[in-house]
N, C-alpha and C positions, 0 to 999 in steps of 0.2 A: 555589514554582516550578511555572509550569505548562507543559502538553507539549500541541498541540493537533495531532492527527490526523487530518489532511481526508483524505478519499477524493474522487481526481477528478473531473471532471465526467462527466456520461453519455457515452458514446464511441458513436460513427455506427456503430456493425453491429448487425443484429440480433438480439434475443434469443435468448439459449441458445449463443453459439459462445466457444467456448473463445481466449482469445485472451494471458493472463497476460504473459509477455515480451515479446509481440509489440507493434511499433509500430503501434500505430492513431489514428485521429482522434477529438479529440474533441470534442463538442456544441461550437460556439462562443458560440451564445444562449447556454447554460446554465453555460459555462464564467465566461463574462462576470458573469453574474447570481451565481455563485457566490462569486467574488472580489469582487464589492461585499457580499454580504453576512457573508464571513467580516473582511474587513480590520476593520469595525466592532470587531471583537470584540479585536480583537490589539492591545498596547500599543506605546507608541514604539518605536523601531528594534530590532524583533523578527525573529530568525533566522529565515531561512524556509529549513528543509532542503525539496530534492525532489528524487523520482527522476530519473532522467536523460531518461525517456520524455516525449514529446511531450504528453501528453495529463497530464502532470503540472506541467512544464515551463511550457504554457503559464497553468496556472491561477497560478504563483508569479505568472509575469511580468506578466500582467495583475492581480494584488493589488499587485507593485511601480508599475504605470505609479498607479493608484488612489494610493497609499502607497509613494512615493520611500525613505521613511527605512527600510523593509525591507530585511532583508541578506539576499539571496539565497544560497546554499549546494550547488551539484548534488553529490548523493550516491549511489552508485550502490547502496552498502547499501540503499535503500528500494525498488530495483527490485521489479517482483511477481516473482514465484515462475516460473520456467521449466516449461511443460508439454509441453518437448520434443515430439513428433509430433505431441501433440494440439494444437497451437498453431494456431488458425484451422479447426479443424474443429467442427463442432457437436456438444456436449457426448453430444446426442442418437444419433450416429454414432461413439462410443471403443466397441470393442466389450467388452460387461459384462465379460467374464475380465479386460480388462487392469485396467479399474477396478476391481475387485474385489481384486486383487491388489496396485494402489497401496493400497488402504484397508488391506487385510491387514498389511503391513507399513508403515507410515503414518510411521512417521519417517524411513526410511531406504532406500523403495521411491522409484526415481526415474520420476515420471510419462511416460506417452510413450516411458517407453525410455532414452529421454537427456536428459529436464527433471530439475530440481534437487530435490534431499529436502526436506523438509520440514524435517528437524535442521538443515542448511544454511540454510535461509530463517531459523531460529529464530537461528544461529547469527550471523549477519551482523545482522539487526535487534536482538539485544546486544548486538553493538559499538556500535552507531549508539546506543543508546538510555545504556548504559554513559558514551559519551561524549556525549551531551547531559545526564547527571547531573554530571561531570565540571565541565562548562562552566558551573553554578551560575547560569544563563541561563533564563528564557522562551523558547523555541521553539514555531514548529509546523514538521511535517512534509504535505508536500503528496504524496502515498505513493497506494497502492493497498489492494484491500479486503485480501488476506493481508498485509502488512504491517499494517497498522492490529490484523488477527487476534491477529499476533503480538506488538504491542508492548501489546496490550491483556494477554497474560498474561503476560509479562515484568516487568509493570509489578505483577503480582498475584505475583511470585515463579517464576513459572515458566519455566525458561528449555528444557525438550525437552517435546515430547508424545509419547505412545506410540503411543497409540487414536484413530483418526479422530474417536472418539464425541468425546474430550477437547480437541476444537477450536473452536472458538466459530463460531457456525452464525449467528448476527443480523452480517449488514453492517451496516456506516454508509451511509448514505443518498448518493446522488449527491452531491459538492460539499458534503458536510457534513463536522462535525467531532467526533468522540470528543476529549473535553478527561483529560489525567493531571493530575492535582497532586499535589506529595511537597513 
């Protein structure tokens, strides 16, 4: 059974601004390009979980116009990660104490003030993952890079992190896919 993990296409804002829950646009060349070159890979009428965000959204939708026999799925489990205040501001601009102090308490400090923990994000992408084991199915997920983070160590047995160190620091690449099999 395999589990494939795309990370959306490149999204229109510039580097560096913090944007995780927030609805943004994404590349539409490169959205495009990305769903021709992931459908290759996926077998006949394969679940395509995705978050509910536009910029995720839209990469299902254009792998289903590609590939009809895909079963679409909006899941809102695979949302990214809430960074309350710091949503749309540049990473460069959170002032270090507050950062400092999400990292410090890293499971359970909520970013921005009023964005989601991190146990939280861990906590709902074990549901969603839980039950794509359940379902004895091939899926992919058309997610974001903390999702992807998270279902990468869930998949390893991990289901909390304590330590910011203990979070896995390598994205998946625009429009690409981390592959699970169990």
């Amino acid at each position: 059974m395999k589990l494939w993990l795309v990370r959306h296409a490149r999204v229109a804002l510039p580097e560096g601004v913090c944007y995780g829950a927030s609805e943004v646009p994404a590349d539409r060349a490169h959205t495009r390009a990305a769903a021709r070159a992931l459908v290759q890979a996926w077998p006949p009428m394969l679940a395509v979980w995705h978050s509910p965000l536009s910029r995720c959204e839209l990469l299902a939708l254009d792998a289903q116009g590609l590939r009809p026999d895909l079963v679409l799925k909006p899941d809102a489990r695979l949302r990214e990660l809430d960074f309350g205040a710091w949503e749309g501001r540049p990473w460069s601009a959170i002032e270090r104490a507050a950062f400092d102090a999400w990292l410090a308490d890293f499971s359970r400090a909520r970013p921005g003030g009023t964005g989601e923990s991190v146990a939280a994000l861990m906590a709902r992408v074990a549901a969603a993952f839980d039950d794509w084991l359940a379902s004895g199915r091939d899926a992919a997920w058309v997610t974001h890079a903390g999702v992807v983070r998270a279902a990468s160590l869930i998949a390893r047995g991990v289901r909390s992190v304590a330590r910011a160190s203990d979070w896995p620091v390598q994205a998946v690449p625009w429009g690409e896919a981390l592959v699970i099999e169990r």
